[in-house]
N, C-alpha and C positions, 0 to 999 in steps of 0.2 A: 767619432769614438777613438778613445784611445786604448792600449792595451797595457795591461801593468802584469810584470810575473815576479814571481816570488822566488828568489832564486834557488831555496836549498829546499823547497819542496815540488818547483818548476807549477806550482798552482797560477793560473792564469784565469784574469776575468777585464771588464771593459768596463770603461767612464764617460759619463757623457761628460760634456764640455762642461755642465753644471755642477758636476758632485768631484767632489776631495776622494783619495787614493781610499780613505776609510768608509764612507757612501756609497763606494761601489765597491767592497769587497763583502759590507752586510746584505747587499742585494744581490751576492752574488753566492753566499754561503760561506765564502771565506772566515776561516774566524781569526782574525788578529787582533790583538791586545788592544782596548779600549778604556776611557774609562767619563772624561768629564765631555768628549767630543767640540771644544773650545778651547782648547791650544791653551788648558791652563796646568793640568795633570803633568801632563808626560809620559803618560801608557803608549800611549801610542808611537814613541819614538823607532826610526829605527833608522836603517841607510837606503839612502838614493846610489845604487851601484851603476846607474845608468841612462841615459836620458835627462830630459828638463821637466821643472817642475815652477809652479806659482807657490812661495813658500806663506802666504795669506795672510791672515792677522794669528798674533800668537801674544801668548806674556812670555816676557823677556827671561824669567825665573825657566821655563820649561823648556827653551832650545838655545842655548847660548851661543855666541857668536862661533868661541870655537868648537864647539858639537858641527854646528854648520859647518866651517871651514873643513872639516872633516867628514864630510859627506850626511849627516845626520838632517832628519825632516820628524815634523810634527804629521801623519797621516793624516789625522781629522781636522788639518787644516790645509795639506798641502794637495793642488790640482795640478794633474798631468797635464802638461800641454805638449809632450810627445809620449809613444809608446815608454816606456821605463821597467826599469828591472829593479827592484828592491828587496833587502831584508832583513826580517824579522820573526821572532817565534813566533809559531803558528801556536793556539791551544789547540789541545786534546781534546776536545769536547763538541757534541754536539749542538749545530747555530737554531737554535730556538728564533727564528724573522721577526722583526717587531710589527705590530700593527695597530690601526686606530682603533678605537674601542670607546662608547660613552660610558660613562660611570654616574653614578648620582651618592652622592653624600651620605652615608645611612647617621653617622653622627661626628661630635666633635667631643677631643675629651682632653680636659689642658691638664697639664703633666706635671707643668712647673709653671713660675712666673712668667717664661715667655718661649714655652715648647707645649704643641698642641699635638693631640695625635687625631689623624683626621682616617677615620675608616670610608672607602668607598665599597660599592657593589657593582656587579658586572649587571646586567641583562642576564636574565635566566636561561638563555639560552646560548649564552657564551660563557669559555672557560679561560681565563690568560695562563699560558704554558709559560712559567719564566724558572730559574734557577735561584736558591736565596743567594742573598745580597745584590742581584740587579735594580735598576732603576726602571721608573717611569718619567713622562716628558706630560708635563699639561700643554694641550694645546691651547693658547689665551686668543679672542677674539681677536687681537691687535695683531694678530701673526707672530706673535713672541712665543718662549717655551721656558716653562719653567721646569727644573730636575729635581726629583725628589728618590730616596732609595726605600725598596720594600721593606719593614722590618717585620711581615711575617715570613714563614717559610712555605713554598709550594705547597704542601697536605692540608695548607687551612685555606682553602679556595673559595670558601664563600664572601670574604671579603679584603681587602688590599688595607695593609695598615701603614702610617706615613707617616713619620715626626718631623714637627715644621717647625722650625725656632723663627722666633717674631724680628724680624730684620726691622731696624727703625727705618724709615724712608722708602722701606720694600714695598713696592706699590702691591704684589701678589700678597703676602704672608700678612699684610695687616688689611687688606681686603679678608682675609682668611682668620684673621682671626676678630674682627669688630663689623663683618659685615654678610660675611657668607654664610646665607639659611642653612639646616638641615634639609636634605633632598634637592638640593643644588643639583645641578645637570651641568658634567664637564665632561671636555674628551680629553684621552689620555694616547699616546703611543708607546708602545712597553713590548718587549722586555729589550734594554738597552745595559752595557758593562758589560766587564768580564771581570769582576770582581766577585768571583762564586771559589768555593769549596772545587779543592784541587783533591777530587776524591780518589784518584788513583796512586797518591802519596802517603804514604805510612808516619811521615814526620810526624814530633808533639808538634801543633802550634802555639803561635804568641797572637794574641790579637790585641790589638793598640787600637783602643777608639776616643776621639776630641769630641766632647761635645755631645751632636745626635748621629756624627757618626756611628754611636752605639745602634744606630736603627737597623742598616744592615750586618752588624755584627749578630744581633738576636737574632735574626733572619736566621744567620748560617749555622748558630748555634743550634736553635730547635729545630732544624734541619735533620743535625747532625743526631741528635737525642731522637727523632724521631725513628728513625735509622738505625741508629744504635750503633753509630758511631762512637767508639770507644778512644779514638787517639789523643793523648794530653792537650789540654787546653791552659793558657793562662790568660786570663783579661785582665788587660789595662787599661782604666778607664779614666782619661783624662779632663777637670772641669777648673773653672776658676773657682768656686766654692764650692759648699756643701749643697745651698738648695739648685744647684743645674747639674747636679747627679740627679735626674728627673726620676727615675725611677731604679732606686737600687737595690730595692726588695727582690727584681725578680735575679740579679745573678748572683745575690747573696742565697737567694733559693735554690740556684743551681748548685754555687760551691757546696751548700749545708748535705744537697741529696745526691751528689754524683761524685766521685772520688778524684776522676778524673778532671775536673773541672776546680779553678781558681779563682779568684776574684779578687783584684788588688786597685783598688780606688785612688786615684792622688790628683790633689787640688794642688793648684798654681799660684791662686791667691787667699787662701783659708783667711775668714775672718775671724775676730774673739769670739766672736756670738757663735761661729759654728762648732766652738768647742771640737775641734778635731784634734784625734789621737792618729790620724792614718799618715799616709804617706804625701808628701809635697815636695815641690817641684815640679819641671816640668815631665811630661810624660812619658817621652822617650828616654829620660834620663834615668827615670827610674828601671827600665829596662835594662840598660848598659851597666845601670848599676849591679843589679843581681845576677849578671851573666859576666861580670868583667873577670871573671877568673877562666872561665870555660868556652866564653864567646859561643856565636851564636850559629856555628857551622852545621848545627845540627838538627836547624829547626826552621819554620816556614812561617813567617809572618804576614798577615792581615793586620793592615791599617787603614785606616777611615780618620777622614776629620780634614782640616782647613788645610789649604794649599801648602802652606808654609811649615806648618806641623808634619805635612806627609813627607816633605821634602829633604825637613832637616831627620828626619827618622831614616827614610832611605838611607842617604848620608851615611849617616853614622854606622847603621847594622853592617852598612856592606864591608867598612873599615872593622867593624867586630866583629865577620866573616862570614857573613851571611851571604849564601847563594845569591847572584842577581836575580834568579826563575823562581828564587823562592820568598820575592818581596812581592805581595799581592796588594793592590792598594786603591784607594777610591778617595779623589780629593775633591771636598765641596767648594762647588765656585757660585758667584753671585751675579747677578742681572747687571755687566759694567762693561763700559768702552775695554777693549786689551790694547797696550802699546803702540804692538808693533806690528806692521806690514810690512815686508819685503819684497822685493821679485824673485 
């Protein structure tokens, strides 16, 4: 065993030889920043102040040579092989443990051309405590794990709701979507992220979502509504056309019935046929655009969607002046070899 502490809250907990600095800090109740657990995000960055470490496989986009050369590690990839001191913000929040759980398929409901929303159920006798916008992990017979994020919010318990967008060649998602009965029996391990509502902040937010990122953005949203959460909202919802706005009706329903709440749509590649008057380009951009006067020092952003989307968005808000604690962010990653391995 090794021991890892955290320097600026002296929190201390132990790793087996098997598990990464982030493995053993969820098992230990620690909660540190998380997000895709594969060394493809970058949530989980922070500094190695002391001791060695296995810096393991990562993508080369989430820990660059000089982050390294400057003492920086990917947690949910890096294993102590001596005791070590490192840091990073801790959240405020209570650690909700994940655990296994079966689920069975109550149905499937396709959204778009190639986004299905798949509701599960628990056993009647089990409740999953999770936070909106956390994830789940399917555990596949093959010993693989697929990641998927909630897009209901905790008060709707009776069933887990999921948008799958159809990966060509995705051995999961087109199993799932041309093969997988209703009442399906799969295990699941949940609740995983830290991509939840920073409910102790008064900031408006911005939330940026690619895609089906919009799944846990809904999540935090009818969270928030359910609660009665009143702080400014603006949604960005980022798609290449009109028909993978899979479902726009419902935050166009929010904007129409909440004052608080915005809805601004922009496609990347509008076609003729989608007859669109809205907004285009890409999605972060339009952000920068409508804050380019004011920046962005005064507000907290959620963002969801594709590695490279969350990354060039980080980017950019923090040069627009955005808090680093106050980029919350969850980047979808896919079933694929990563680069890099180091020692």
């Amino acid at each position: 065993m090794t021991r890892i502490t955290v320097q600026s809250t002296h929190h201390q907990f132990e790793a087996r030889p098997s598990q990464t600095i982030l493995e053993a800090s969820i098992a230990a109740g620690v909660n540190l920043p998380y997000g895709c657990r594969s060394g493809s995000c970058g949530n989980c960055k922070g500094d190695i102040i002391s001791g060695e470490i296995d810096y393991g496989e990562y993508a080369a986009s989430a820990l660059t040579n000089a982050e390294k050369a400057a003492g920086k590690a990917l947690f949910c990839c890096a294993h102590p092989l001596t005791d070590v001191v490192i840091e990073c913000r801790e959240i405020a929040s209570d650690v909700i443990p994940p655990r296994i759980l079966p689920t069975r398929v109550e149905r499937k409901v396709q959204l778009s051309h190639d986004v299905m929303a798949l509701f599960l159920k628990l056993p009647s006798s089990e409740h999953l405590q999770f936070k909106a916008g956390q994830y789940i992990e399917f555990l596949l017979k093959d010993g693989k794990r697929r990641a998927f994020s909630i897009a209901n919010a905790p008060h709707v318990d009776n069933l887990l709701e999921l948008h799958l967008r159809l990966i060509p060649g995705g051995q999961f998602t087109e199993y799932v979507f041309n093969e997988m009965p209703e009442k399906a029996i799969l295990r699941i391990e949940a609740p995983f992220g830290s991509f939840f509502l920073r409910e102790e902040s008064t900031k408006p937010i911005i939330m940026v979502a690619g895609g089906t990122g919009f799944a846990p953005i809904k999540g935090i949203i009818e969270h928030m509504l359910h609660h009665n959460i009143q702080r400014d909202v603006i949604l960005y919802w980022g798609a290449l056309t009109k028909q993978d706005l899979y479902m726009p009706a419902l935050p166009e329903a929010w904007a129409a019935e909440y004052p608080n709440i915005r809805f601004i749509p922009v496609l990347s590649d509008a076609k003729p046929e989608d007859q669109w008057q809205g907004r285009t380009g890409y999605v972060h951009q339009a952000v920068l655009d409508d804050f380019a006067a004011t920046g962005l020092a005064d507000f907290e952003v959620y963002c969801c969607g594709a590695p490279a989307m969350v990354a060039v968005a980080h980017a950019s808000f923090i040069e627009a002046g955005l808090a680093e604690d106050a980029f919350l962010s969850d980047a979808f990653t896919y079933a694929k070899p990563l680069p890099n391995k180091t020692p």
